[in-house]
LUMKOLLUM-350768 format. One line per field, with one value per residue (C-alpha): residue number from 1; residue in one letter; chain; x, y, z. Coordinates in steps of 0.001 Angstrom, whole numbers. Layout:
! residues N
resi = c(NUM ...)
resn = c(A ...)
chain = c(A ...)
X = c(X ...)
Y = c(Y ...)
Z = c(Z ...)
This chain:
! residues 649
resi = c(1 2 3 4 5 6 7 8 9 10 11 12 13 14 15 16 17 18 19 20 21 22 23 24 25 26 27 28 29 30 31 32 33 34 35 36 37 38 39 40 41 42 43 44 45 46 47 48 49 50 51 52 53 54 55 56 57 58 59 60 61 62 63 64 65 66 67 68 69 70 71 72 73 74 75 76 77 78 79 80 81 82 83 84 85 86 87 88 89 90 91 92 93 94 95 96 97 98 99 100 101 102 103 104 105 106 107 108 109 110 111 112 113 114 115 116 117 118 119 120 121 122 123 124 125 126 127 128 129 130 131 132 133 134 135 136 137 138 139 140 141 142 143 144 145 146 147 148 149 150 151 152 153 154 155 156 157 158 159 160 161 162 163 164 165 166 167 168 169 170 171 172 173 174 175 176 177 178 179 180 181 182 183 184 185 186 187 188 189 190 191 192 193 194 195 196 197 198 199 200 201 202 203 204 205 206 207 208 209 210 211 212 213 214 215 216 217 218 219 220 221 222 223 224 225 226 227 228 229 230 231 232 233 234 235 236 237 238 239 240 241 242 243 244 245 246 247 248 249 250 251 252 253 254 255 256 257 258 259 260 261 262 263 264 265 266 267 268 269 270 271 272 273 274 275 276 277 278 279 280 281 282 283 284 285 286 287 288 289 290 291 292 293 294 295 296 297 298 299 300 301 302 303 304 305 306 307 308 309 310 311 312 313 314 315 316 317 318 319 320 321 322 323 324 325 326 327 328 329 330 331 332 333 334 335 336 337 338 339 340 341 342 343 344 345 346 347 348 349 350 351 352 353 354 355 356 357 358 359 360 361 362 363 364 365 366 367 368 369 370 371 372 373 374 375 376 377 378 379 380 381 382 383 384 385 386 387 388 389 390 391 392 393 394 395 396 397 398 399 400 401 402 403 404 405 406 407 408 409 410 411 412 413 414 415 416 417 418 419 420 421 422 423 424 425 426 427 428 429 430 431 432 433 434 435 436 437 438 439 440 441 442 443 444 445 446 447 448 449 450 451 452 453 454 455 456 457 458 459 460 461 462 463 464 465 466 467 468 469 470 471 472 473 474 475 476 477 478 479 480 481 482 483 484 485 486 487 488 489 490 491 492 493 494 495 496 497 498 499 500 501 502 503 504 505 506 507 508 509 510 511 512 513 514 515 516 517 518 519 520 521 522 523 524 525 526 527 528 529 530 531 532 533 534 535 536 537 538 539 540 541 542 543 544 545 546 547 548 549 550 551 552 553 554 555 556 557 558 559 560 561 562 563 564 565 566 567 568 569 570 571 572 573 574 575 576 577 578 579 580 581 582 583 584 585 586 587 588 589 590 591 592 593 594 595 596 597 598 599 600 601 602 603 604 605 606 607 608 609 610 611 612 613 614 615 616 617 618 619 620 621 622 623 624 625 626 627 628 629 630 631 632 633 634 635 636 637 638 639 640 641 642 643 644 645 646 647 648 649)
resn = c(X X X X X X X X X X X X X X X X X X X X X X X X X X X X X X X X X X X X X X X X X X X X X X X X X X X X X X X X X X X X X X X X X X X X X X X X X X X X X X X X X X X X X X X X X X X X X X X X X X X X X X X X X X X X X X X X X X X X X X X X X X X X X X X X X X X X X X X X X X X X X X X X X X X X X X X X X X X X X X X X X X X X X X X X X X X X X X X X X X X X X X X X X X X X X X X X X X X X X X X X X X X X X X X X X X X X X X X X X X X X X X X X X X X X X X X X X X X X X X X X X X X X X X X X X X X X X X X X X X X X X X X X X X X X X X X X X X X X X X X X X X X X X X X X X X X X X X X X X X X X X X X X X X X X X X X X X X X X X X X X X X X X X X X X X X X X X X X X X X X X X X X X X X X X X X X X X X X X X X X X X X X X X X X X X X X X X X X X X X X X X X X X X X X X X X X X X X X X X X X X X X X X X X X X X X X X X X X X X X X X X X X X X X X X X X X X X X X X X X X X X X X X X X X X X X X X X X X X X X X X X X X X X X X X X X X X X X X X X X X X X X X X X X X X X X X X X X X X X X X X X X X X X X X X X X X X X X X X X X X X X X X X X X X X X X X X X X X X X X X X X X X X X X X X X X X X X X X X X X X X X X X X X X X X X X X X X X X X X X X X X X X X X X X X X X X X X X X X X X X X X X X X X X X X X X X X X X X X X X X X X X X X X X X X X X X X X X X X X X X X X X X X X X X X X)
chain = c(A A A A A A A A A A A A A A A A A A A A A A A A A A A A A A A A A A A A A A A A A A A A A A A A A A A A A A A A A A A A A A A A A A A A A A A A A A A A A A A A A A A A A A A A A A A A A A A A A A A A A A A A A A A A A A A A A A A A A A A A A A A A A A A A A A A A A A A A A A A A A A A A A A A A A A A A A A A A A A A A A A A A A A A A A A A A A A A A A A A A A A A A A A A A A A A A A A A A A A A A A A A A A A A A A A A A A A A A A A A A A A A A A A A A A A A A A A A A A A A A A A A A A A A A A A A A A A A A A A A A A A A A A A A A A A A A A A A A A A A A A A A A A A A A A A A A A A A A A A A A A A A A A A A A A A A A A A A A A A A A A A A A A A A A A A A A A A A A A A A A A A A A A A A A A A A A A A A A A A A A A A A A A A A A A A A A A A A A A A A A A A A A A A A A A A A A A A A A A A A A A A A A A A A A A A A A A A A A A A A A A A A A A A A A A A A A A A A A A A A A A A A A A A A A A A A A A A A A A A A A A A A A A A A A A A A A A A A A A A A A A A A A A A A A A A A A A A A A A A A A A A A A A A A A A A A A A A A A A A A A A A A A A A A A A A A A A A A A A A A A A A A A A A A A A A A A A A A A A A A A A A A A A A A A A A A A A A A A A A A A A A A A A A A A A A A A A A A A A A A A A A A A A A A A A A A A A A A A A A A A A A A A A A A A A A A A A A A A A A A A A A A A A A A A A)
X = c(-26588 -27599 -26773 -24141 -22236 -21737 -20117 -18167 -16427 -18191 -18651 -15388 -13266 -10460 -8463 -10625 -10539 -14368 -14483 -14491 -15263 -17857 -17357 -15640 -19250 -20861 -18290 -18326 -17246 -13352 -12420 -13924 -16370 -14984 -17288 -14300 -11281 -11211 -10801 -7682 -4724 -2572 1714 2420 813 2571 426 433 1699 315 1825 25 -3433 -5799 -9120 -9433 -6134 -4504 -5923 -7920 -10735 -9181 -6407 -8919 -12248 -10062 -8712 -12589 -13843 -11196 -12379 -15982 -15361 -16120 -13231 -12554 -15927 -15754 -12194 -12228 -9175 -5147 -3356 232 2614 5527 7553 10157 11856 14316 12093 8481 7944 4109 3649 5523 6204 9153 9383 8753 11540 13949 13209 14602 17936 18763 18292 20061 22881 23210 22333 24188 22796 21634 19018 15622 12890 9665 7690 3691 1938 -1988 -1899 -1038 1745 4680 5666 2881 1960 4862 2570 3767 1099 2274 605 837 -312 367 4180 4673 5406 4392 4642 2662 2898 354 1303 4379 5787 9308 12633 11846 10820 10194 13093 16814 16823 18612 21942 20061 18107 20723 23033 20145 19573 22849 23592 20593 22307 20018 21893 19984 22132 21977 18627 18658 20150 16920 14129 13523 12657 11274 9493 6218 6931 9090 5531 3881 2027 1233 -759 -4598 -7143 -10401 -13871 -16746 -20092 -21463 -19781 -18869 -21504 -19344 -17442 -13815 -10157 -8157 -4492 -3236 -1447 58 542 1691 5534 6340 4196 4694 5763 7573 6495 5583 3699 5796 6734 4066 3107 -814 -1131 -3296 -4906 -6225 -7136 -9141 -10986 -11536 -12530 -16020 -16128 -18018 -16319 -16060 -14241 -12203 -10853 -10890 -7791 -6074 -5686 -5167 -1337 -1122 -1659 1218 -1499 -349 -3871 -2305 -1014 335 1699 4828 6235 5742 2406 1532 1986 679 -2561 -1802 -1277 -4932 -6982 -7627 -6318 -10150 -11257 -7699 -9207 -13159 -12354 -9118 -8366 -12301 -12360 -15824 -16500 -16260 -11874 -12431 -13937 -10823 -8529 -10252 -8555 -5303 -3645 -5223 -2426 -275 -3001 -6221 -8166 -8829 -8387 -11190 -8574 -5328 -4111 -3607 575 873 -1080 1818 4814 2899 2506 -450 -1595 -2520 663 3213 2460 2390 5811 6571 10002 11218 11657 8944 6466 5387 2942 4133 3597 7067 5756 4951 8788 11037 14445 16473 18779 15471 14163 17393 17159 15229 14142 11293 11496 8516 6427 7885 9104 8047 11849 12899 10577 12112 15697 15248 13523 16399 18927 17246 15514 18121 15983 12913 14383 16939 19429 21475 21426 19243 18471 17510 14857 12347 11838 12831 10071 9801 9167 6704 6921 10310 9215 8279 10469 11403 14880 15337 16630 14292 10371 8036 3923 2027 -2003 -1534 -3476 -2469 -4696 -3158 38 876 4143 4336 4349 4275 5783 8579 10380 9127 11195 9382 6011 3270 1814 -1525 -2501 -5669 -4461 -6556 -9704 -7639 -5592 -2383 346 4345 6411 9228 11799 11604 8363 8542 4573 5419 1965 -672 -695 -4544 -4365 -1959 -4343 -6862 -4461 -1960 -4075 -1374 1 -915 -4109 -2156 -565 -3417 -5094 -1794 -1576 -5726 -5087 -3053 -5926 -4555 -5189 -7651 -6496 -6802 -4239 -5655 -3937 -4968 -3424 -4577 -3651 -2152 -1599 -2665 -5710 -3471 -867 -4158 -5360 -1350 -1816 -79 -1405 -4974 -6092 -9710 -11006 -14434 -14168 -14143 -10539 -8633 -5517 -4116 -1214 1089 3501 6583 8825 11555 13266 15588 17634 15341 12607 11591 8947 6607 7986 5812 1869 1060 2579 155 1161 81 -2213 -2240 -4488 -5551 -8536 -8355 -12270 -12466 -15524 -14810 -16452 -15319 -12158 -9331 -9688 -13618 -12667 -10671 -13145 -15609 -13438 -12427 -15916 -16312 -13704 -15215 -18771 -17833 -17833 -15069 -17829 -19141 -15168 -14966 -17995 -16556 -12864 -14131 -16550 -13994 -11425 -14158 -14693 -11890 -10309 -12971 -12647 -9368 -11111 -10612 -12697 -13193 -14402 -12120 -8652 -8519 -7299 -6546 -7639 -6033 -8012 -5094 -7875 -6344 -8908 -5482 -3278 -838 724 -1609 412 -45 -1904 -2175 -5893 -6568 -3453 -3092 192 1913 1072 2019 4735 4842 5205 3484 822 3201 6319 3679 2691 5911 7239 8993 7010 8519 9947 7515 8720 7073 7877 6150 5620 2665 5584 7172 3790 5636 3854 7213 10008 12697 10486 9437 13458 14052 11516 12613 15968 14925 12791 15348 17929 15179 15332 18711 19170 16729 18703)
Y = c(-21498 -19763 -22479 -19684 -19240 -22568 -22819 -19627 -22030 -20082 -23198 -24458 -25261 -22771 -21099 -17825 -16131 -15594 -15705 -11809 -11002 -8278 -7220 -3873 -2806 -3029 -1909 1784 1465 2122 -1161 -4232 -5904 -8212 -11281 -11198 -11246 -15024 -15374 -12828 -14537 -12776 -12057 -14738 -17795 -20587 -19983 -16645 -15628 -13200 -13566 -16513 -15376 -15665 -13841 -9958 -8382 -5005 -2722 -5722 -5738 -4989 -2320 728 768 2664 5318 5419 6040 8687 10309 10094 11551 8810 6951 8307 8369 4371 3810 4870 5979 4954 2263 3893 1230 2755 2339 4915 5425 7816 7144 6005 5642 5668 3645 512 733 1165 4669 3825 750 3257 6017 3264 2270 5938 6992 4007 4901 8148 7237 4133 -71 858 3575 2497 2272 1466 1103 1025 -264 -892 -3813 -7343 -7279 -4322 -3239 -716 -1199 -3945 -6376 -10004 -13160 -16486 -19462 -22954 -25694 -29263 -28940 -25661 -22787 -19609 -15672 -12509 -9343 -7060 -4026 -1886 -3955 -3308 -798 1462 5349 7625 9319 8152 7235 9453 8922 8421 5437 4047 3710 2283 -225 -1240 -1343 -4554 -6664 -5669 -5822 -3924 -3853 -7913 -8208 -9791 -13068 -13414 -13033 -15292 -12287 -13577 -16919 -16230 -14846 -17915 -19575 -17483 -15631 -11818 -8835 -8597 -6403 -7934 -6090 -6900 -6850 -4713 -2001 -3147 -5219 -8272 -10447 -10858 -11071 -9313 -8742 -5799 -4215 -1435 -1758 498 575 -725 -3223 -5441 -8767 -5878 -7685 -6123 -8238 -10668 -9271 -9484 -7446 -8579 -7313 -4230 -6556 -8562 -6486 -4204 -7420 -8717 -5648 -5202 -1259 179 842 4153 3555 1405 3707 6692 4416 3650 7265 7765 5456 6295 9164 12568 15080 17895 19059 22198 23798 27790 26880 26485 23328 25223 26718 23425 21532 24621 23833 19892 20448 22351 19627 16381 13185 12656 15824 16238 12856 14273 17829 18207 14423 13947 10093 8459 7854 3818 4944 7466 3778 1888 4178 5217 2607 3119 5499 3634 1724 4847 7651 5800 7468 7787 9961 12142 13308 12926 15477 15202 16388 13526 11436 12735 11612 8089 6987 7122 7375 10409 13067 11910 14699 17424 18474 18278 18803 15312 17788 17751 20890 22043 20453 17012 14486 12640 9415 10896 11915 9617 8877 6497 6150 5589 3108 1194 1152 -1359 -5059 -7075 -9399 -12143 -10098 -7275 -4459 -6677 -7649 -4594 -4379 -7852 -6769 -3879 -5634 -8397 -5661 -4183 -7428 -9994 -13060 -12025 -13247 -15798 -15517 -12962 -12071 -10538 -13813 -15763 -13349 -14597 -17915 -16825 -16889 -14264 -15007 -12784 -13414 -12071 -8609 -7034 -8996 -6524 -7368 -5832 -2160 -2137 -3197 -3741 -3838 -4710 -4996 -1044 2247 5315 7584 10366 11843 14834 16776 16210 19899 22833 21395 24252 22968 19492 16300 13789 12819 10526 8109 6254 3763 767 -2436 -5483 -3326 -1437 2148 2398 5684 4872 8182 8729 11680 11941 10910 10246 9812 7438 6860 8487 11973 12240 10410 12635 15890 13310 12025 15281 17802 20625 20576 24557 24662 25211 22131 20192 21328 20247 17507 16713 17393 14190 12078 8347 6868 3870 295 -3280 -5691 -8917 -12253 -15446 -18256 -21064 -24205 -23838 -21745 -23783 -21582 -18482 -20840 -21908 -18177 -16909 -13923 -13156 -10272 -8556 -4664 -4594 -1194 -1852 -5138 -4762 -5304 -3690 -5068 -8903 -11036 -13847 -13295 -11990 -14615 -14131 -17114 -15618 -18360 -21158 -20009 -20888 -19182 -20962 -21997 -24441 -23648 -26994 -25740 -23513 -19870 -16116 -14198 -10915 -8172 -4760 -2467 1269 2328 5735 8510 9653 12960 14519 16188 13632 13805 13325 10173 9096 9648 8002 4923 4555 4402 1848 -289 -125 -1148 -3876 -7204 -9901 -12704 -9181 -9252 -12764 -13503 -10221 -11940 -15163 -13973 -11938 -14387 -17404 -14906 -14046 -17070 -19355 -20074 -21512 -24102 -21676 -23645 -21029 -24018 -26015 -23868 -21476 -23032 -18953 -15584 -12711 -9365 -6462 -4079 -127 2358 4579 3103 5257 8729 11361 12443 16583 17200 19902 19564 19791 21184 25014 25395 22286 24041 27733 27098 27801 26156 22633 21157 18618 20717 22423 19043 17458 20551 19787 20475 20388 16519 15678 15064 13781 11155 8781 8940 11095 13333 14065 13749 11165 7206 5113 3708 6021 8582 6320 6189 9569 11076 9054 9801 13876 13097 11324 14147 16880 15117 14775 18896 19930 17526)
Z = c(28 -3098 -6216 -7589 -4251 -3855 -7842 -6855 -3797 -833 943 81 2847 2454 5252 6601 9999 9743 13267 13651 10595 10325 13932 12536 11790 14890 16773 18084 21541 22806 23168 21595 23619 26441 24917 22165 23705 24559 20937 20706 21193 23429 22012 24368 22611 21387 18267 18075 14054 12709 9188 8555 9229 6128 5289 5896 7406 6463 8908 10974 13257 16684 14912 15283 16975 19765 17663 16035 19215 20209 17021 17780 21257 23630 23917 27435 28723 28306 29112 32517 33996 32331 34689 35440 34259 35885 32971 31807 28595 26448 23791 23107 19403 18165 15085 14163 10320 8756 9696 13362 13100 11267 14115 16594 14430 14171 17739 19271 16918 18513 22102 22405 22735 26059 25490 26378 23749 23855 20164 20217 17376 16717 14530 15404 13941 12997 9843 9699 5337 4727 5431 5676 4245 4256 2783 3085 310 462 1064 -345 1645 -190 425 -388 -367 1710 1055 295 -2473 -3396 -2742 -5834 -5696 -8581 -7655 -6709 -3217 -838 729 3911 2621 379 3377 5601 2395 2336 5950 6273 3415 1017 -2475 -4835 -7641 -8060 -7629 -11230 -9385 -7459 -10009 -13229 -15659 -18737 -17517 -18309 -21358 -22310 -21589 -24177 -21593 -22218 -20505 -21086 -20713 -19284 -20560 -18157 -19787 -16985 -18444 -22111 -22853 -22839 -20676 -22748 -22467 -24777 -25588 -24173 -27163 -25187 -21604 -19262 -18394 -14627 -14168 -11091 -13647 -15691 -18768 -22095 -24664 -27068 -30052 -32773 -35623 -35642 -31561 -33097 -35454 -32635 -30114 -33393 -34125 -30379 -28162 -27287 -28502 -31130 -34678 -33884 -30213 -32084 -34527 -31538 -29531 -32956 -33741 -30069 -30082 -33175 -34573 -33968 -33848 -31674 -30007 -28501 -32221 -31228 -27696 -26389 -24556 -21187 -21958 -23318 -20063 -18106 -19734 -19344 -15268 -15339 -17079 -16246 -18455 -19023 -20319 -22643 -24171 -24583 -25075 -27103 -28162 -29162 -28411 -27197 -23603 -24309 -23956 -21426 -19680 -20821 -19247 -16205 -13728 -15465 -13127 -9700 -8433 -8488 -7141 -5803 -8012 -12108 -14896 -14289 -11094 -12716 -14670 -18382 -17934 -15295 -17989 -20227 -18146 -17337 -20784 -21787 -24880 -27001 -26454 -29098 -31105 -29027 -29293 -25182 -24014 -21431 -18595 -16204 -16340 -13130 -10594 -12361 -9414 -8587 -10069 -13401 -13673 -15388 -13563 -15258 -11769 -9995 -12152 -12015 -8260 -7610 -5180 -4593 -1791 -1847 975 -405 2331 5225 4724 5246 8589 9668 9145 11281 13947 13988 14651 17549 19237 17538 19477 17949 14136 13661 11219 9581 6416 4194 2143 5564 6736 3898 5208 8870 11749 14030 17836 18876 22304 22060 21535 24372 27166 30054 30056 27123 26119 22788 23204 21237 22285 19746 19847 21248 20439 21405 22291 24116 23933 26056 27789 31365 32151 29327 25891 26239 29283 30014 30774 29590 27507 28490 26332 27508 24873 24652 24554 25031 26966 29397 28901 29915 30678 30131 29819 27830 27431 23541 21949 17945 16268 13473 13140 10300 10396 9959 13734 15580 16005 18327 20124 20603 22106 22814 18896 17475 15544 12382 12331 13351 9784 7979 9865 9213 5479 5075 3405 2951 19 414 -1135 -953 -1687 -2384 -2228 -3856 -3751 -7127 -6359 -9750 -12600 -16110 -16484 -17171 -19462 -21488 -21883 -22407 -19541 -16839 -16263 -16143 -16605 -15878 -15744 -14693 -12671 -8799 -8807 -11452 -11806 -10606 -11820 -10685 -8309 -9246 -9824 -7123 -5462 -2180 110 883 -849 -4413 -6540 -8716 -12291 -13177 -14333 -12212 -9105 -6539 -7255 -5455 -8031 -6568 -6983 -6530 -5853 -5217 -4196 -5311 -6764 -9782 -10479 -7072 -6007 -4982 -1024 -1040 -3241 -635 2128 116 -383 2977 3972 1544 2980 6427 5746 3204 4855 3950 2605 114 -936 -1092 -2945 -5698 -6264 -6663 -9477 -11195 -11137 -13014 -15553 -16501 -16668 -16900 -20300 -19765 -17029 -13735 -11599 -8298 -6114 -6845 -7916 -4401 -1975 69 282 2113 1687 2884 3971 4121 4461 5462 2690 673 1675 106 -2579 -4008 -7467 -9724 -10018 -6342 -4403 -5873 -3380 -5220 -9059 -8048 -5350 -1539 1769 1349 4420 5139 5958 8601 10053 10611 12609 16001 19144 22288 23046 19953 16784 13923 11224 8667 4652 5018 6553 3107 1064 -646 -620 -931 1879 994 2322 5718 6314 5554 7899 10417 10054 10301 13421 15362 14160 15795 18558 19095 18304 20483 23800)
């Protein structure tokens, strides 16, 4: 092994499932070659756990080479004929997310304890993007979050979701009782911004003088008077970059002088946040480079494809004296509004909305999750052989593509729906009365053949947002208490944001407190293009995601972690004792921007009201459904799909 590997830890002896790693790039047939499944456990297993499966996860080898090949045309050709199961059902959901989960609470509200559901879902486990990852050091049990991170939404959440909230125990309003909100700062520990030298010319951590409101700690640097003073003397820009992001916070210079508020932000929704800085602001590119990363976690892509009046609403810097009006101009993207009811309305559970997807599985398979209450479910285990037991009036088949979905008869007067779906090397049919797709909308046009062309375009249009969500688990924490940081902005690293875990402590579980206790540092990469329009950034990160191997993403996070925190005696071998790489080349809802989605600027009927039109016993559900990347909007499709349904019987 190369001398620097092996001081990064890549012979360490850490949990990985290497085993089929890298398979995802050689694999182009239907099903995955029969030489693997031996080494697939089947739901059945006594060790079957998904949760607690380390090294690359998310979307996981296994989850899509079927809908890959459907895509590529040859699924069928390779498949051979579906194997009738016989089975029969007044609803077969597609997609086993939240929105899929919520589709089944709402219809078996309606059609009684008795009504037969079947849900199919690809991964190896359900909760669709609340993905559960649990940890184990030494004694300690610990949790991550892959994915959907918290009940929170730009907006207030709708009566619909509130209720559904409520109904699982979940009490928002006291989440302060959970979550230890100033410890790090009581440990002198503040947000920094790490400059790489690939792209500053020096490796170096620096105090973050003005972060950005909302992060996932929700801390804001102590109060000091010299922050300015330190970050002027310690960033690696040029004097003239320097004085460029001085003027930038602090300066009132309105850059627009003659316009009014509206034709100010009319201009704002038209330019990007990059050229507003080069073209009106003047700054050098070095802060163009600071800020590029900044609006990632939100959008999955940069400044050069955010607009400048989304900039506006976000924070950043360089509007305070343009003389803007608070209410939102239009084409503002939801997250760039402020809500103070929204922002009030919030909960982080330690796996974050995989609590959410565990509560609703409890109430419609209660033996699959002991317990019940809303505290118990984070340290509860689920029984995974409980899912799909025949007995039952709610299933659950897990480990399941679908790949064709089509009325038995014509869509206007047909009874029921068949569903064939790959599972394990074989295709299978089940019907069902009422079908609800729950699954990505960029999937549905392969697999639903009858849908109008329209619709398939709207439907097609839906470009997820590609992300990883990386978790790391430090066998402690005193690196980041000798530094003082809890949390990192690194614009040109190959992550670009990580912190500690929120410090949350629900029922039996107990969050780190102490910097010599092992501890989640989570982190986050959004692979995007910058320089094209949003979608071809997404399409370009996605294929990203697929052709990167795990030991590529491995050997990356361990790097960026040693220098960063090296200098407070991060040792990479040594300090890791886990890895869990959340792979989602079809992560976030794609949500609509002024730059790139005329329709959303100008007004008129929006792609995703096409796509989530009824059809027939189809109906159609999901965030992607509402254009909209949070829960509340999972729960409220569902809720509208299951109504559809219910109208149209």
């Amino acid at each position: 092994m190369d001398p620097k590997d092996r001081a990064l830890g890549l012979d360490r002896n850490i949990t990985r499932r290497d085993l089929l790693n890298g398979i995802a790039l050689t694999v182009g047939s239907a099903l995955l070659p029969a030489h693997l499944f031996p080494f697939i456990e089947d739901e059945n297993s006594l060790t079957y756990y998904p949760p607690a499966l380390t090294g690359l996860r998310g979307s996981h080898v296994g989850s899509f080479e079927a809908a890959h090949s459907l895509r590529d045309g040859d699924f069928w050709t390779q498949a051979g004929p579906p194997i009738d199961t016989r089975e029969a059902y007044d609803l077969v959901i597609v997609g086993g997310g939240i929105s899929g989960l919520a589709a089944a609470h709402y219809f078996r509200q309606t059609a009684g304890p008795k009504a037969r559901i079947l849900i199919i879902e690809n991964h190896d486990d359900f909760g669709g993007h609340a993905k559960r990852n649990e940890f184990r050091v030494g004694n300690r049990s610990l949790l991550g979050y892959g994915g959907t991170y918290a009940i929170e939404s730009p907006a207030p959440y709708s009566p619909v979701a509130r209720a559904l909230v409520e109904e699982l125990g979940i009490d928002v309003p006291g989440f302060q009782k959970y979550v230890t909100r100033n410890l790090y700062r009581s440990l002198g520990l503040n947000p920094k911004i790490f400059f790489d030298k690939e792209t500053f010319g020096a490796d170096r951590l620096v105090i973050n003088p003005a972060p950005l409101a909302g992060s996932e700690t929700d801390d804001q640097p102590s109060p000091q008077s010299d922050l300015w003073k330190t970050f002027m003397e310690e960033a690696p820009l040029s004097q003239p970059a320097r004085q460029d992001i001085f003027r930038l916070h602090h300066e009132k210079k309105d850059y627009l002088p003659g316009l009014s508020s509206p034709e100010k932000k009319a201009r704002l929704a038209r330019m990007s946040y990059a050229k507003f800085l080069t073209e009106l602001a003047g700054v050098s590119q070095e802060i163009v480079r600071l800020y590029q990363a900044a609006p990632q976690p939100l959008f999955g892509v940069g400044i050069d494809a955010v607009s400048a009046q989304d900039a506006w609403g976000l924070g950043l810097p360089g509007f305070d004296g343009m003389k803007l009006d608070p209410s939102p101009g239009k084409g503002m993207n939801r997250d760039a509004i402020r809500n103070e009811e929204a922002e009030r309305y919030f909960f982080h559970f330690p796996d974050g909305n995989a609590s959410i997807a565990r509560l609703l599985v409890r109430q419609l398979i209660p033996d699959a999750i002991p317990g019940n209450s809303s505290s118990d479910i984070v340290t509860a285990k689920a029984d995974y052989a409980k899912l799909d037991e025949s007995s039952r009036a709610v299933r659950m088949r897990l480990n399941s593509t679908a790949v064709r979905v089509k009325h038995v008869g014509e869509p206007a007067t047909a009874k029921e729906v068949e569903i064939a779906y790959a599972r394990y090397g074989k295709a299978y049919t089940v019907r069902g009365k009422n079908c609800i797709l729950a699954c990505w909308h960029a999937v549905i046009p392969y697999i639903c053949e009858q849908l109008p062309e329209t619709q398939k375009a709207a439907l097609a249009s839906a470009a997820k947002v590609p992300l990883l969500y990386t978790n790391v688990v430090l066998r402690n924490w005193t690196s980041f208490q000798k530094l003082g940081v809890n949390s990192v902005y690194a614009p040109g690293s190959y992550h670009t944001f990580l912190n500690l875990d929120n410090p949350v402590s629900i029922g039996d579980y107990r969050c780190s407190r102490m910097p010599e206790e092992p501890i989640v540092v989570h982190m986050v990469k959004t692979p995007c293009k910058p320089g094209l329009p949003a979608r071809t950034q997404h399409r370009v990160g996605r294929g990203e995601l697929f052709r990167t191997t795990f030991e590529t993403m491995e050997r990356n996070i361990r790097d960026q972690i040693a220098r960063t925190l090296g200098s407070g005696g991060f040792d990479p071998a040594r300090d890791i004792a886990a890895i869990t790489v959340n792979r989602w080349p079809h992560g976030y809802a794609y949500e609509y921007n002024s730059l790139w989605d005329k329709f959303w600027l100008e007004g008129g009927e929006t792609p995703c009201e096409i796509a989530r039109k009824p059809f027939g016993r189809l109906a159609i559900a999901n965030a992607d459904a509402a254009a909209y990347a949070y829960t509340d909007a999972a729960i409220d499709q569902a809720y509208r799909a299951v109504q559809e349904i219910v109208g149209r019987a």
